[in-house]
N, C-alpha and C positions, 0 to 999 in steps of 0.2 A: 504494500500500500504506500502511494504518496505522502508526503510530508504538507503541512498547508502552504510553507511556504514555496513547495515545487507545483502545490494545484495554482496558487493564485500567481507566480510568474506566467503561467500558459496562460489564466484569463487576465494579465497585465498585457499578454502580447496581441490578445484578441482584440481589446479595447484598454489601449495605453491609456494611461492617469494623463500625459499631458496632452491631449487631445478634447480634454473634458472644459467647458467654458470655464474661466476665470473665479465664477460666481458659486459654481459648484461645491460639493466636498462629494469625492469618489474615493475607492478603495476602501480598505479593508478598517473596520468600524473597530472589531473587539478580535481576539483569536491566538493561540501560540503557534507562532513559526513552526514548531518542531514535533507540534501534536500529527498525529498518521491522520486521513480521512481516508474513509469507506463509504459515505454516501453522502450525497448531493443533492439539494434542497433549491430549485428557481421559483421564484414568486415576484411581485411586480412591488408592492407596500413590505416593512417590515415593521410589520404592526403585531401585537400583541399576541393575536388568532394565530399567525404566519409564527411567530416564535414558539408557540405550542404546539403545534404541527410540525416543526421541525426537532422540536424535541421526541414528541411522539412517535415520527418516524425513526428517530435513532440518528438522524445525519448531524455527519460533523461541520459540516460548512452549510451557511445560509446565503444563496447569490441572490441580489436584489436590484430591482432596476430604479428604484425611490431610494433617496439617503435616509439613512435615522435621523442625523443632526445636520441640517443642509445652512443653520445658520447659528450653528455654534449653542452653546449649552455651561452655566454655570454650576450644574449639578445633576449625578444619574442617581438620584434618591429613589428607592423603590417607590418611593409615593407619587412619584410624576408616572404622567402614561409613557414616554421614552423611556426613563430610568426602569422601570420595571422589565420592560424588553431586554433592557443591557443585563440588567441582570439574571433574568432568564437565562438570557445564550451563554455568559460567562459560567453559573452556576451547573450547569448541563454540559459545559466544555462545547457551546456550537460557535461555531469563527461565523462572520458576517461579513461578506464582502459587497461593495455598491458596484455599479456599471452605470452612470446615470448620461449627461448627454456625449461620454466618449461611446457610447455604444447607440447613440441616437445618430450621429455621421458614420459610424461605422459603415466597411464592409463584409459581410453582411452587418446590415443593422436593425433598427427597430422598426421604419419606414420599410423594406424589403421584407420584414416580415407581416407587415400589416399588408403591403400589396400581392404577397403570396398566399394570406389566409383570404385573399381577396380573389383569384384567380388571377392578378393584372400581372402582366407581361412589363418588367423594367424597363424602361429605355435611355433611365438616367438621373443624377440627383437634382432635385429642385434649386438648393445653391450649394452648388459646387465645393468642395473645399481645397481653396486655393493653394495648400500645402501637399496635395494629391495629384502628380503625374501623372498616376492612370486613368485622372478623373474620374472616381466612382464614386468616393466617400463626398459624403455632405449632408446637408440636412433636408429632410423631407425625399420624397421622387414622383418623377412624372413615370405616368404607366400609360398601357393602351389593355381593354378589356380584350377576351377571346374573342368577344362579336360585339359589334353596337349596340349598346345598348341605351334604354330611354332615363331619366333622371328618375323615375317612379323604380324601373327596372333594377336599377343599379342601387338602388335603399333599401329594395328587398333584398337583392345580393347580398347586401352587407349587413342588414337584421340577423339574416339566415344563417351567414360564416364569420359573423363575428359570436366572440362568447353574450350570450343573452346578462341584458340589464334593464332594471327598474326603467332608462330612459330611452331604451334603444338606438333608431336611426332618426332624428329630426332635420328637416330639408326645407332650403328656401331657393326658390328656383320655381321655372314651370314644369312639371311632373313630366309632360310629355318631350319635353327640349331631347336631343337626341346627345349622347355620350358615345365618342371615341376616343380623346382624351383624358388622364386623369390624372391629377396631383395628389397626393397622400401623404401624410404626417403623422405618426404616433403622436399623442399628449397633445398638450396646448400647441395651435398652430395658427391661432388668426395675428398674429406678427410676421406670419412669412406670406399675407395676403399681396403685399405687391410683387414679389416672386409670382405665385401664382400667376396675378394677371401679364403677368409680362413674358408668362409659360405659353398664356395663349391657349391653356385648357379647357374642356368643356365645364367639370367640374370636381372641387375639391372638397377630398374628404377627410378630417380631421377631429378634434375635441376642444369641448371648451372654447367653443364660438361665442362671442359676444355680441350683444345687440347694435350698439354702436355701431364696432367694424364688418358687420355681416348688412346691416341697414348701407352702410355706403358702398361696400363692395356689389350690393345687390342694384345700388344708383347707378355702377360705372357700368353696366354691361350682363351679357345673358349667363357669366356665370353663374352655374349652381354649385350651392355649399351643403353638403352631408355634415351633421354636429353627432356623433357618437360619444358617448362616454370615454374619459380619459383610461380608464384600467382596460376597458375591453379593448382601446385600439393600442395598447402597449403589452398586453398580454401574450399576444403571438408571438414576441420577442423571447419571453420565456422558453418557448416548446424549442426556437431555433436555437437558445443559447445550450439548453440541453445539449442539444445534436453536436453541438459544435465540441464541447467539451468530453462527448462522449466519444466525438472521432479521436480526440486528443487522448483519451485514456487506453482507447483500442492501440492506437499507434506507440506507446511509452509502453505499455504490458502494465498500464494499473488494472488492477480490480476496482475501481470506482461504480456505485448503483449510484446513477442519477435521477432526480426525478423531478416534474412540474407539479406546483403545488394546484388542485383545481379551485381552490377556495377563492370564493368572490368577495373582492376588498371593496367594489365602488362602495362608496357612503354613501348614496342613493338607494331605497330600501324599495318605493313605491311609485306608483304613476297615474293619477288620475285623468283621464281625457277629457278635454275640454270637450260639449254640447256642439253640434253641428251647426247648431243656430247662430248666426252673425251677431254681435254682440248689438247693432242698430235693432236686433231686432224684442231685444228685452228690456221690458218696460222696470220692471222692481229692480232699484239698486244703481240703477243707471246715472251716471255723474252728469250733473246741471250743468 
């Protein structure tokens, strides 16, 4: 068996630490260098649920694509909701290592795997990462579906093969507008909306759209915008980071069990559907 710190140089090489924005904190949270791992824990949050589950499983390392402490912390007292995590994984001997946005330019990254739980065919990243010769790595990608498809067509797509949540696929756009094009982003992605329009896409699909930038990107032209939950469009990055670490264990001769956590972290629990009735047309409650 691997040592952790010979598992975490391979996922250092996958998605190096200085690749990761400025603003970040990535690598390795809590862990001994020199403890052996036998199994492997991906999950997207490393939240409370996610550290008992990886105790439960028995794994010695927790990979996670959310930091624990992304803006620092004056204390891991069992009484806060972090501290209690730290404590968990430390007292259970689990290591915790982050991948956060060096594994969102990556190649493969978080966006190729959102465009491949998607059916979509890469053709390239959304913005490039100017430190990349081979031009692959960057953030976000533009895709082309198997076939045309229509903006109603392409929501159900994405309902369908994305993992299910409280909020599903929400769409601004005309349902019927046709898709050949498509831009995608794991996580937050209405900051890379002038990218998009300057893609030239039919439409992009991302999380955590705001009213604002989705009202004026919706003024400038006939794109459509898909709003998915931030955990379900970063999730598929999980199954792939598996893969990737498991070719790595095949090729070294570890015995590494890895595994995808399926627990759903969105904090969105429910969804009530708004009445088909146009809101002109109800009288009780209606603002003067």
């Amino acid at each position: 068996m691997p040592r952790l710190s010979e598992v975490i140089a391979a996922l250092e090489n996958l998605w190096p630490a200085e690749r990761a924005e400025s603003w970040d904190a990535v690598g390795t949270v809590v862990g001994d260098p020199d403890r052996e791992v036998s199994r492997v824990l991906f999950a997207v949050d490393p939240v409370q649920e996610i550290a008992d589950e990886a105790v439960e499983l028995g794994a010695d390392l927790l990979v996670t694509h959310h930091p624990l402490y992304l803006r620092g912390t004056t204390t891991v007292a069992a009484s806060t909701f972090k501290g209690r995590v730290v404590h968990t994984l430390i007292k259970h001997d689990v290591a915790l290592h982050v991948a956060h946005t060096n594994a969102d330019t990556a190649d493969p990254g978080v966006s190729d795997a959102l465009a491949g739980a998607l059916g979509l065919r890469v053709l390239g990243p959304l913005v490039p990462d100017p430190a990349d010769p081979g031009g692959r790595r960057g953030l976000g990608r533009i895709c082309e579906p198997e076939r045309p498809l229509t903006v109603r067509e392409f929501a159900a797509l994405a309902a369908e093969r994305l993992p299910a949540t409280a909020q599903g696929v929400r769409v601004a756009g005309d349902p019927d507008a046709p898709v050949r094009t498509v831009a995608v982003s794991g996580g937050s992605g209405d900051g890379l909306l002038d990218h998009v329009r300057a893609a030239g896409v039919d439409a992009f699909l991302t999380a955590d759209l705001r009213h604002h930038p989705v009202s004026e990107a919706r003024a400038q032209g006939p794109l459509a915008l898909l709003d998915a939950a931030h955990w379900a469009t970063e999730w598929p990055w999980c199954e792939l980071a598996a893969a990737q670490l498991d070719a790595i264990s095949d090729r070294e001769g570890w015995a590494l069990r890895v595994h995808v956590s399926p627990t759903v972290t969105d904090p969105w629990t429910a969804h009530a559907a708004s009445p088909s009735t146009p809101p002109s047309e109800h009288t009780a409650g209606a603002p003067n």
